[in-house]
VOLUMKE-363502 format. One record per residue: residue number from 1; x, y, z of N, C-alpha, C in turn. Coordinates in steps of 0.02 Angstrom, whole numbers, plus 50000, padded with zeros to 5 digits. Example, Ala and Ser with C-alpha at 12.3 -4.5 7.8 and 13.67 -1.06 7.14 Angstrom:
BEGIN
PASE   k  n_c1  n_c2  n_c3 ca_c1 ca_c2 ca_c3  c_c1  c_c2  c_c3
PASE   1 50660 49716 50390 50615 49775 50390 50660 49835 50390
PASE   2 50642 49888 50354 50684 49947 50357 50645 50002 50394
***
This chain:
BEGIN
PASE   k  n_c1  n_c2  n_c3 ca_c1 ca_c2 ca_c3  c_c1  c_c2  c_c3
PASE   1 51873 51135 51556 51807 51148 51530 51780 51086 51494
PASE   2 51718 51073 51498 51680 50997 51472 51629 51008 51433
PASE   3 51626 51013 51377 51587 51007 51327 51537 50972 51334
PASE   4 51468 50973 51341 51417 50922 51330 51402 50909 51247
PASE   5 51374 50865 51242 51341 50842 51159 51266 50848 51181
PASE   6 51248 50885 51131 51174 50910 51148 51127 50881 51064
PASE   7 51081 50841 51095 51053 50817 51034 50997 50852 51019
PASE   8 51021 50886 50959 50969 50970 50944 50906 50921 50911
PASE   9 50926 50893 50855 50870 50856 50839 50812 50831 50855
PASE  10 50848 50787 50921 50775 50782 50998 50746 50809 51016
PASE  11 50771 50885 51039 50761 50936 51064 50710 50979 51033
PASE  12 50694 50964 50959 50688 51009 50914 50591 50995 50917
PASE  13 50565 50941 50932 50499 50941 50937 50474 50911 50856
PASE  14 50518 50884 50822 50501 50866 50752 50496 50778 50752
PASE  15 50425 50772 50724 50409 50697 50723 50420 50675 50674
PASE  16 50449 50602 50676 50485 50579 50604 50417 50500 50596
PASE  17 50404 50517 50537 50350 50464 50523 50371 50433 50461
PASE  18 50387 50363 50482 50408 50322 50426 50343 50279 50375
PASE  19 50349 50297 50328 50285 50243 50290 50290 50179 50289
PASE  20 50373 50159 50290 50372 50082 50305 50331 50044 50349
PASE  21 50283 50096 50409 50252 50076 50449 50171 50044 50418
PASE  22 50174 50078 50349 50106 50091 50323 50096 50018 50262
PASE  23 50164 50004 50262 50176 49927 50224 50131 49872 50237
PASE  24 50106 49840 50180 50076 49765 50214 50110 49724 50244
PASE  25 50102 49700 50290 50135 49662 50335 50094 49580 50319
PASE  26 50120 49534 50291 50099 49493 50282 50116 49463 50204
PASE  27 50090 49406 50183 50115 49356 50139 50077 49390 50059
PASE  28 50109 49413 50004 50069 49434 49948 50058 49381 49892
PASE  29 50009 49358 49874 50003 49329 49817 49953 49366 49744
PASE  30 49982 49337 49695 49947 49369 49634 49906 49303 49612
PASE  31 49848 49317 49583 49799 49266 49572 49784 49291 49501
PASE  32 49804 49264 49444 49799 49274 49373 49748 49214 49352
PASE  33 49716 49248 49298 49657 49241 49266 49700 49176 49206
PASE  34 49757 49209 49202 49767 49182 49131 49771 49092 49104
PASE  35 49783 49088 49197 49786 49003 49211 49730 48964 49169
PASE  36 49676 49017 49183 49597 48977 49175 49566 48991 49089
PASE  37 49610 49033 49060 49583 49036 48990 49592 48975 48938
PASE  38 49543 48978 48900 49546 48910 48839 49589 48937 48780
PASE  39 49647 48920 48761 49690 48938 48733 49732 48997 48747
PASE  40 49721 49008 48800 49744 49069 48833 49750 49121 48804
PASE  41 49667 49127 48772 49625 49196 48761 49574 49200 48761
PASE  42 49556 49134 48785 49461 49141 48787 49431 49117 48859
PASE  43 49390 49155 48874 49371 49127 48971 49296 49091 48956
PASE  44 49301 49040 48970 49240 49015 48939 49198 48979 49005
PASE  45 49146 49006 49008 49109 49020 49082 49104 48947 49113
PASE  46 49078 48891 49076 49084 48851 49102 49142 48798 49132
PASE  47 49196 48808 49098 49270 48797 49118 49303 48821 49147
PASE  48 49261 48883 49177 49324 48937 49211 49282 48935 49298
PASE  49 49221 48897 49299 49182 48894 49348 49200 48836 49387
PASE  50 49217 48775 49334 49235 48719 49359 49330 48728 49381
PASE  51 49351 48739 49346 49431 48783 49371 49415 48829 49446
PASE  52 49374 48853 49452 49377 48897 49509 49370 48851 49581
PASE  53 49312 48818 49552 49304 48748 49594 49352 48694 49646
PASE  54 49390 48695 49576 49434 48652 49598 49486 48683 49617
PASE  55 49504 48745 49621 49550 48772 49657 49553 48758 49722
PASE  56 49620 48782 49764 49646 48765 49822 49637 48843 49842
PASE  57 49584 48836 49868 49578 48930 49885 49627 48946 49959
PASE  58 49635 48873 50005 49669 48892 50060 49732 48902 50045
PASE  59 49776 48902 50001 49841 48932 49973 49832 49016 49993
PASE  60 49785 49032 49998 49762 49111 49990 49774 49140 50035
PASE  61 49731 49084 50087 49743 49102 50164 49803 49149 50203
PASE  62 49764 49221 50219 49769 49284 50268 49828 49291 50211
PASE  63 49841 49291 50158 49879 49342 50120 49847 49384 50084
PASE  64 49869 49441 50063 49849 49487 50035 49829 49479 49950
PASE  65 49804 49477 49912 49802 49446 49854 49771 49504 49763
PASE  66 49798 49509 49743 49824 49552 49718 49788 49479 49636
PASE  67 49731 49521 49609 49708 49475 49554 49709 49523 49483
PASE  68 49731 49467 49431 49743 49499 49358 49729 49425 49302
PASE  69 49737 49479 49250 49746 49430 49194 49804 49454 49159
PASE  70 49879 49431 49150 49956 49448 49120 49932 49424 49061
PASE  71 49855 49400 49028 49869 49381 48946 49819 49449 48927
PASE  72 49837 49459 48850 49807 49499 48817 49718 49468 48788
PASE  73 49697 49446 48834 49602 49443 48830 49566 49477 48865
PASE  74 49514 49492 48827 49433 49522 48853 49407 49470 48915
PASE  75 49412 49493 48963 49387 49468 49029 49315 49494 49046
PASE  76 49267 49454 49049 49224 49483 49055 49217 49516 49140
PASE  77 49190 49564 49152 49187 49581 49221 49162 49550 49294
PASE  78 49118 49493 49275 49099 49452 49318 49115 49394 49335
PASE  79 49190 49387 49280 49241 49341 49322 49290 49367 49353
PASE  80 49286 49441 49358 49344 49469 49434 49301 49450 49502
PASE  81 49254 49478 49471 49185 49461 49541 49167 49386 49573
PASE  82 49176 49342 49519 49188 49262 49542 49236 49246 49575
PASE  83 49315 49268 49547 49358 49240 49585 49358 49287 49659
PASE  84 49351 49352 49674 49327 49397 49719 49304 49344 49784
PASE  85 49244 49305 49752 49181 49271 49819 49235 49215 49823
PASE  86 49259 49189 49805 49320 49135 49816 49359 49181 49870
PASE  87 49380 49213 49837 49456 49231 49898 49438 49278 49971
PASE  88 49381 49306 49955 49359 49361 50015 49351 49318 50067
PASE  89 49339 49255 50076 49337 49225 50133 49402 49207 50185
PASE  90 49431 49197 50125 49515 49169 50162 49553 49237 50151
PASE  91 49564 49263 50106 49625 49316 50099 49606 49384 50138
PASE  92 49669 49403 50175 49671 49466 50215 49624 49522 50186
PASE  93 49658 49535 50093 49625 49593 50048 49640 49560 50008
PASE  94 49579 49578 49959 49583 49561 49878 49593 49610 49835
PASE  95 49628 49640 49808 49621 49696 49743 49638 49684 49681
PASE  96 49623 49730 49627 49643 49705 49566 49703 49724 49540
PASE  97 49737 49702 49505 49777 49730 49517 49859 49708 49488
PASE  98 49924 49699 49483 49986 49670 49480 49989 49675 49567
PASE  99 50056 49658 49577 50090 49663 49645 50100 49713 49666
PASE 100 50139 49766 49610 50121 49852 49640 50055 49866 49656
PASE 101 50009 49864 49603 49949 49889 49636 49919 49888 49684
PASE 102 49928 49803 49699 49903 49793 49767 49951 49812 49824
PASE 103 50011 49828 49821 50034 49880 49876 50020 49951 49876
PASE 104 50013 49971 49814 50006 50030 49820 49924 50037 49835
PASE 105 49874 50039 49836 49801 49997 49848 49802 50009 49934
PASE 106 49828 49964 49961 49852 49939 50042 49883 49993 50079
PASE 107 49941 50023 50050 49979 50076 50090 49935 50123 50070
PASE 108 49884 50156 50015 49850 50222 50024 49768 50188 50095
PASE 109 49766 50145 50084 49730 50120 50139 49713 50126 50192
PASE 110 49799 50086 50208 49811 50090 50270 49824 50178 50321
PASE 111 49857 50208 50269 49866 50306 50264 49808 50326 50286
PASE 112 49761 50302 50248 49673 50314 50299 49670 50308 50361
PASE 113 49689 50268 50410 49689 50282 50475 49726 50327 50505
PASE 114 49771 50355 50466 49809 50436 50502 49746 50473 50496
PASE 115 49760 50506 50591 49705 50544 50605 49751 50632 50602
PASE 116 49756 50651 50549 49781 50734 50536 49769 50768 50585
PASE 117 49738 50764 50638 49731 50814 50679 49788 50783 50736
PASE 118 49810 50739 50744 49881 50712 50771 49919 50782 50769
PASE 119 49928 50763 50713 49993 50839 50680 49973 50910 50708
PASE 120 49916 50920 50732 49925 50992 50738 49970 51022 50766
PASE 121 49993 51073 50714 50019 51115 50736 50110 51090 50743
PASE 122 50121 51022 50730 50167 50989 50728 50231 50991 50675
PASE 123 50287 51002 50689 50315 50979 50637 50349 50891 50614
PASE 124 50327 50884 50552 50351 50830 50535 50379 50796 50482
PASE 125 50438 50775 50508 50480 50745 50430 50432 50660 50423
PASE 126 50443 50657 50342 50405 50597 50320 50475 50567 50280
PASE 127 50468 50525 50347 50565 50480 50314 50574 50456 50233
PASE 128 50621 50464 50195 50655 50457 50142 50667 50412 50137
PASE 129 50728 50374 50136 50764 50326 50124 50738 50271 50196
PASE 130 50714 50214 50145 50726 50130 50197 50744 50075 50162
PASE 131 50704 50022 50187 50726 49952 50148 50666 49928 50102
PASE 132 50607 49956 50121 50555 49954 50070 50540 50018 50026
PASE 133 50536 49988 49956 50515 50043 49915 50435 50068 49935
PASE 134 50427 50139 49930 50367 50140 49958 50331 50189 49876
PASE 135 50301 50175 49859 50250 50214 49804 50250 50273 49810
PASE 136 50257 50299 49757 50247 50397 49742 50195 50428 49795
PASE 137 50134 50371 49757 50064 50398 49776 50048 50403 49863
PASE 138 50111 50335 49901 50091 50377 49956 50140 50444 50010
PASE 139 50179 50456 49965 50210 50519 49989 50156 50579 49970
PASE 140 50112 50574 49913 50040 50620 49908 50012 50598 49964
PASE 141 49993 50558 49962 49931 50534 50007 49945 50574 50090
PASE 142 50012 50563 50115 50031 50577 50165 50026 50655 50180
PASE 143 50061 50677 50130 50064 50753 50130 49988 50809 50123
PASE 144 49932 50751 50094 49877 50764 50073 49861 50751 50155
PASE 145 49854 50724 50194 49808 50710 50249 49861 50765 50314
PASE 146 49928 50775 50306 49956 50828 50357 49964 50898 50348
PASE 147 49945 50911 50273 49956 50974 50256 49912 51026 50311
PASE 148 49821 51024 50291 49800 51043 50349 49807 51056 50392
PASE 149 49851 51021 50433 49851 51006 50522 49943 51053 50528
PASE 150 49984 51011 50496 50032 51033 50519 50085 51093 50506
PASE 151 50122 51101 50574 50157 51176 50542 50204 51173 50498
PASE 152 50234 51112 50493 50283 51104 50429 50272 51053 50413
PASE 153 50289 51032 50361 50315 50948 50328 50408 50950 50294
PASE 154 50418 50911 50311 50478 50895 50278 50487 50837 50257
PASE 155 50530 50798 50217 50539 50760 50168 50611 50744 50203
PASE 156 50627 50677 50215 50696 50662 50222 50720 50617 50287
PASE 157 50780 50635 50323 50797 50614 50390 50793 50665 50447
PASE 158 50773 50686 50497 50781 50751 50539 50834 50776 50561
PASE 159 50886 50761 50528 50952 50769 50530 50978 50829 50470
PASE 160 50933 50801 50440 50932 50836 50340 50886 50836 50312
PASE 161 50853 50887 50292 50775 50892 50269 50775 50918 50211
PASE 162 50735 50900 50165 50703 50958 50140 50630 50969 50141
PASE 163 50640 51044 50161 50570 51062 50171 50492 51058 50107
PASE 164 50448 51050 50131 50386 51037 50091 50364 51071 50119
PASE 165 50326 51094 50142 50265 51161 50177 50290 51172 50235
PASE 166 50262 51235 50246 50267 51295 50316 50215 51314 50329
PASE 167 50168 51312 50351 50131 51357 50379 50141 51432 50391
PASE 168 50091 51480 50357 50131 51552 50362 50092 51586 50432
***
């Protein structure tokens, strides 16, 4: 008698959707304010115009860019918006932001082009464990755009789940 190995998992009709897919793919840089302050607490319009100037904005070039100030000063709001017209030309995305933010920013983003009606009626695990950390906000985000559509969600590997919604 011959035993087959039957791969139930395959079999099972359950789509495994990894967010690592939803990652920026590409070069990240952070663009801090704090470079350009006069004693590094004061932004003083005319020094921070000629600083912008003379920047090397093609360093920027098709990376993702992720802008702050790491010192404790009052920034006025229309120098995020200055350095902004600088980088929107060369950089992929600009946001404000640390380095998390601007991934986390990008991956709820990119989550925007899941079309939920994919899932109907579908079940689907939203993979767990990889090599990129992926943000809280988009395991919401995800579950927020398949809840609707699909007949289950699960959380995990399709091997080992745990369940998040059923459809009743």
């Amino acid at each position: 008698m011959q035993d087959t190995i039957v791969n139930k998992v395959a079999e099972s009709g359950i789509i495994s959707l990894d967010l690592e897919n939803f990652y920026p793919k590409g070069e990240i840089k952070v663009f801090d304010l704090k470079h350009h302050l006069f004693m590094g607490l004061i932004l003083k319009e005319k020094d921070f115009r000629a600083a912008l100037q003379a920047t090397d904005w093609e360093a920027y070039r098709d990376a993702y860019v992720a802008v702050t100030c790491s010192a404790d000063a009052v920034i006025p709001m229309w120098a995020y918006m200055l350095v902004a017209t600088y980088l929107q030309p060369v950089a992929k995305d600009v946001v404000f932001g640390d380095e998390k933010s601007l991934v986390n920013t990008l991956i709820i983003k990119n989550l925007g082009f899941v079309n939920g009606e994919e899932y109907l009626d579908k079940r689907v695990v939203v993979k767990g464990c990889g090599d990129v950390q992926i943000p809280e906000s988009a395991y919401l985000e995800i579950t927020n755009k398949l809840r609707p559509f699909a007949k289950s969600i699960m959380y995990g590997e399709p091997c080992s789940t745990v369940p998040i919604f059923k459809k009743k």
